[in-house]
N, C-alpha and C positions, 0 to 999 in steps of 0.2 A: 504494500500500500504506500501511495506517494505522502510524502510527510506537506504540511504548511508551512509555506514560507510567506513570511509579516515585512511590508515595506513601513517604514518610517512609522512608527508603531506609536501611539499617545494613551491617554488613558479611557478615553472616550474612542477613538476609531484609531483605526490604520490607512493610510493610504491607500494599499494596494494590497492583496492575497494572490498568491502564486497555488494552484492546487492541481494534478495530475496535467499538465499540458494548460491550463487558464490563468490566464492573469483578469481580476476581478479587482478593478477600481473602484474609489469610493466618490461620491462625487465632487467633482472640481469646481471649485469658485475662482472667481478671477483678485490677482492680489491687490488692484488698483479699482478701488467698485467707486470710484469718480471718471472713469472712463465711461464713453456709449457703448453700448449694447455690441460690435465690433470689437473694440478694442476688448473688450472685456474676453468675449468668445477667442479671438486671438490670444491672448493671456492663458486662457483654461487648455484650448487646443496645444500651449506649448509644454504647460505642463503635463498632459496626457502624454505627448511623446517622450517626455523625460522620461516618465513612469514608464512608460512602454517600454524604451528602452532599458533602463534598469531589467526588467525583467527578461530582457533578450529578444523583445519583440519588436512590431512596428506597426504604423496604423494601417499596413495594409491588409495584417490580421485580425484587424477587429471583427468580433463575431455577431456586437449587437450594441447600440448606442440609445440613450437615451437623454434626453434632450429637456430641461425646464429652463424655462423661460419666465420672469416676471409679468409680462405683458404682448402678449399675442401683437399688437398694433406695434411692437418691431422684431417680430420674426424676420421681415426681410433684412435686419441689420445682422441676424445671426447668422441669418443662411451668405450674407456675404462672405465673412470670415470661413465660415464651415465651406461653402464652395472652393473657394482659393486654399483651403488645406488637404482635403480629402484627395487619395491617392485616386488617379485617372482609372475604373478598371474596375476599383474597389470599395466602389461607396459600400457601405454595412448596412446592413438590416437598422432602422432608425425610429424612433419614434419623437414625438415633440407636445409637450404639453404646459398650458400656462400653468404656474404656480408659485403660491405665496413662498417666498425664501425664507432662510433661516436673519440672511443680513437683509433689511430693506433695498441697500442700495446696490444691494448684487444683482444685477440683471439678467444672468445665465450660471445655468450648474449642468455640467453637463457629466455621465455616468457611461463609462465602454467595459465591455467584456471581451478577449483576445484571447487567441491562439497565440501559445507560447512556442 
């Protein structure tokens, strides 16, 4: 049986879970929530490739993404960012939904599950 392995581990969550071949993010907020809704999504997107890599992977493995957003009336400022990142070939399985955040002024949390 494959053992867990804990990224960046706190006392409330871990960033990231590595278990049999998946790497299971937790989800990402952007570090600068005075940015728009882009900049922010740009922000989350680069620390998901960090994470991704740490774990030996890349976002062209992502198995399944999930997607909050504060306010539906700038999804299209997310899908910018997410456009211009996503690997040509390999968009993931996605979903997207508004929802209240944990910080007010976070405008995107975005949550991937990968193939390791």
């Amino acid at each position: 049986m494959s053992s867990i392995k804990r990224f960046h581990v706190a006392k409330r969550l871990s960033d990231m879970a590595v278990y049999n071949g998946v790497a299971y993010l937790a989800g990402q907020v952007p570090d600068d929530a005075k940015l728009d809704i882009t900049g922010q999504t740009e922000q989350v997107l680069a620390t998901i490739d960090r994470l991704l890599a740490e774990a030996g992977t890349d976002k062209t493995k992502i198995l399944m993404a999930q997607i909050y957003v504060a306010n539906m009336k700038e999804f299209d400022g997310m899908n910018k960012a997410w456009d211009a990142w996503v690997a040509d070939g390999n968009s993931p399985p996605r979903a997207t939904v508004e929802a209240r955040l944990a910080n007010p002024d976070f405008k995107v949390e975005i949550v991937v599950t990968a193939a390791v």
